[in-house]
N, C-alpha and C positions, 0 to 999 in steps of 0.2 A: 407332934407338930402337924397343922393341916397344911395340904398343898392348895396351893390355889393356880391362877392359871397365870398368875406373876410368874411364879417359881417351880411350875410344871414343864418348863424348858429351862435348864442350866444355864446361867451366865456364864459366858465365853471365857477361858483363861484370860487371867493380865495381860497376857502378851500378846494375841490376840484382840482383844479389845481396845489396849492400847494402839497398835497397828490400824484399827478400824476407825477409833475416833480421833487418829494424828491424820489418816487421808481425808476424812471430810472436809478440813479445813484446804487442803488442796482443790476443794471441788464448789466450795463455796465461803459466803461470808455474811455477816448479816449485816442489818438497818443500821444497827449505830457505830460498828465500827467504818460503814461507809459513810454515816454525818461525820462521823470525826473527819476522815478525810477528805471532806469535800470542802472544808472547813479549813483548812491548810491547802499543799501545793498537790492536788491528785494523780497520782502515777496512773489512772486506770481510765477508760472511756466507759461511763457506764450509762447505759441501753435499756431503755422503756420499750417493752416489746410486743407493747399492746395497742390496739385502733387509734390515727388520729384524732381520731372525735374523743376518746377515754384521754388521750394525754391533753389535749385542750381543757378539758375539763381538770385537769389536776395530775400533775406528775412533779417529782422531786425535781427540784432547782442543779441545774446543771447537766440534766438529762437529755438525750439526746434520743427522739424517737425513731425508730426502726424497727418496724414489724417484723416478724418472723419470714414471711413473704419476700422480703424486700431484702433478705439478708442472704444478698451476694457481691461477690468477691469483687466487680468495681466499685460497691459501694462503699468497700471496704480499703482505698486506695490512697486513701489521703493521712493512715494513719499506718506506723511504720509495721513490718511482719511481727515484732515480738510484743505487740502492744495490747497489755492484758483488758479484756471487755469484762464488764459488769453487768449481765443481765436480770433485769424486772419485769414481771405483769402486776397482773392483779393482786396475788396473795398465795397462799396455801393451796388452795382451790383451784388455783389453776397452773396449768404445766406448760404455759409458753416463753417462761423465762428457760426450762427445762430444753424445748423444743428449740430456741433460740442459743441456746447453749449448746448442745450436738450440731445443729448450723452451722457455727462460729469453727468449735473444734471442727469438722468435716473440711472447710475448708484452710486449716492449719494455724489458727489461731489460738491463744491462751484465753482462757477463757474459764470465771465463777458463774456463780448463782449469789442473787441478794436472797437468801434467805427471808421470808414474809412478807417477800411485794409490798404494795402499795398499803396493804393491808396491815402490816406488822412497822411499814414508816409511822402511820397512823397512830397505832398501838403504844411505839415509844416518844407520843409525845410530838411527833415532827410536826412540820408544816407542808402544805406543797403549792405549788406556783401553779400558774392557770388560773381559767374561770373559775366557775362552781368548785370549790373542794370536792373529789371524788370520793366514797367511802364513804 
């Protein structure tokens, strides 16, 4: 059998691997299991973390804009200590859901990632609110 560069590094034990892909879901979620919920009564605040001028132009309905920049602890005052955030940007591509996300945590918040931004809303179909559709 040839090796290829699949299977030139070992897949991790079960149990390990297991371990590995039961935290991610701790650390994030993605597009549609947050349409489903926005969609019903939302337990989360979730956070467009990209320029007003890009959320003008199109951001998921319900979303609440707040830059990276802007993400500090009075502005974060009106929503209780244990109150899970939901951070988005752009997409894959970019890392200020990420960077918004260490933000959040740093100043003692719970806090995901939407998995494929604005980008991956798009993907499955969504709509977004605002002017121009972004994307």
């Amino acid at each position: 059998m040839t090796t290829t560069t699949v299977t030139a590094v070992p897949a991790a034990p079960s149990d390990l691997a297991r371990a590995h892909f039961a935290a991610e879901f701790t650390f994030e979620t993605d597009c549609w299991d947050v349409h489903d919920a926005l969609s019903k009564q939302p337990d989360f605040v979730l956070l467009d973390v990209r320029s007003p001028a890009l959320f003008a132009r199109g951001h998921v309905d319900g979303a609440i804009n707040l830059p990276v920049g802007k993400i500090v602890r009075s502005k974060l005052e009106d929503w209780p200590q244990d109150t899970l955030f939901v951070t988005y940007c752009a997409g894959p591509h970019c890392n200020g859901a990420a960077k918004a996300a260490l933000r959040l945590a740093e100043l003692g918040r719970p806090v995901k990632i939407m998995a494929g931004g604005v980008t991956g809303w798009i993907d499955e179909g969504f709509t977004l609110v605002g002017g121009e559709a972004a994307g």
